[in-house]
N, C-alpha and C positions, 0 to 999 in steps of 0.2 A: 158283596157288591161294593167298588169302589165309592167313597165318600161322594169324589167331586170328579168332574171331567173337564178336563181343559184342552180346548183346539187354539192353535196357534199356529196360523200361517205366518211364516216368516216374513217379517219385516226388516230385519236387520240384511237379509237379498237387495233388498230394494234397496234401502236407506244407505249401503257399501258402494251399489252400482253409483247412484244420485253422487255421493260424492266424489267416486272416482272423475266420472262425466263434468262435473262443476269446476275440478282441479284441473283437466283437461280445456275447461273452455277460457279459466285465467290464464293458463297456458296461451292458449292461442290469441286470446285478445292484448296479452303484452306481448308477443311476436307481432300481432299488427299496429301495436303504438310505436315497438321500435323500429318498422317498414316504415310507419309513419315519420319517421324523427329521420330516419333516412332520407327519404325523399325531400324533406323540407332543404336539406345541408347539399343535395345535387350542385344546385347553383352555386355552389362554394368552394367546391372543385373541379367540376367541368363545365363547358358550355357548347353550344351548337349541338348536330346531330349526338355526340357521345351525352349530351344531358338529357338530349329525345329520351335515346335508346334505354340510357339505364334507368328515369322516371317511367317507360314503360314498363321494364322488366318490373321495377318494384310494384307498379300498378297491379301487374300481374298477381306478383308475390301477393300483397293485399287482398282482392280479389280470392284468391285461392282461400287464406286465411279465413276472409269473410262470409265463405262460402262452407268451409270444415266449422267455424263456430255457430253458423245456424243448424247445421244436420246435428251438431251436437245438443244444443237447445231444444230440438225437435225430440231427439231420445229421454235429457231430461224429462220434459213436459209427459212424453208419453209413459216414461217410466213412474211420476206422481202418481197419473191418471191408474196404473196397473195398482199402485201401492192403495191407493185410495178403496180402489174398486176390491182389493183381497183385504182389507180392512174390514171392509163393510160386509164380506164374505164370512171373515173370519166370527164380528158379531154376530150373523143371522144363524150362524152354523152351531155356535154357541148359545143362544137364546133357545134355538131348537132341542138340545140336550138338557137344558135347565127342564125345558117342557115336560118331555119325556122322564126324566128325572121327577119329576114333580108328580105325574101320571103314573108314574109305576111305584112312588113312596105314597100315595094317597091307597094304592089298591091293595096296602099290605098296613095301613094303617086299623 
C-alpha cells in the first residue's frame, strides 16, 4: 500500500487563465486611456461637425473598450470563484483519504 496519497486539482489551469485575462484587461484599459488622450487633442485639429463626428466615433471606440474590459473582469471574478471553489474541493477530497488511510492503518494495527 502506498505510503501517502495526494489529490491535486489543478490550480496552475486557473492561476494561467486569471493571468492571461488580467494582461488582457491592462490591455484594454490602456487602449481606453489612449481613446481617451485622443479625444481630449479633437479640438486641436478639427472643429465643427468633423470634431462631432470623430468625438463620436471615439466615444464609440471607448464605449466598446468599456464594455470587452467588464466581460473580461466578469471571467476573472468568475474564474477566482472556480479556483477557490476546487481549492476547497481539492482539501475535502484530501481530508477524506487521510481518513480512510487512517481507518484502514488502525484495522491492521
Amino acid at each position: 500500500m502506498a505510503d501517502s496519497v495526494n489529490v491535486n486539482i489543478k490550480q496552475t489551469a486557473y492561476t494561467n487563465a486569471i493571468d492571461k485575462l488580467e494582461q488582457y484587461l491592462n490591455e484594454l484599459e490602456k487602449a481606453r486611456d489612449d481613446y481617451e488622450a485622443q479625444e481630449r487633442q479633437i479640438d486641436d485639429f478639427w472643429t465643427g461637425d468633423a470634431a462631432d463626428s470623430a468625438k463620436e466615433t471615439i466615444a464609440k471606440s471607448i464605449e466598446q473598450v468599456e464594455t470587452a474590459a467588464e466581460s473580461v473582469r466578469q471571467n476573472i471574478e468568475a474564474l477566482k470563484t472556480g479556483q477557490k471553489q476546487a481549492s476547497s474541493i481539492d482539501s475535502e477530497i484530501q481530508d477524506e483519504i487521510n481518513q480512510a488511510k487512517n481507518t484502514i492503518s488502525r484495522m491492521f494495527d
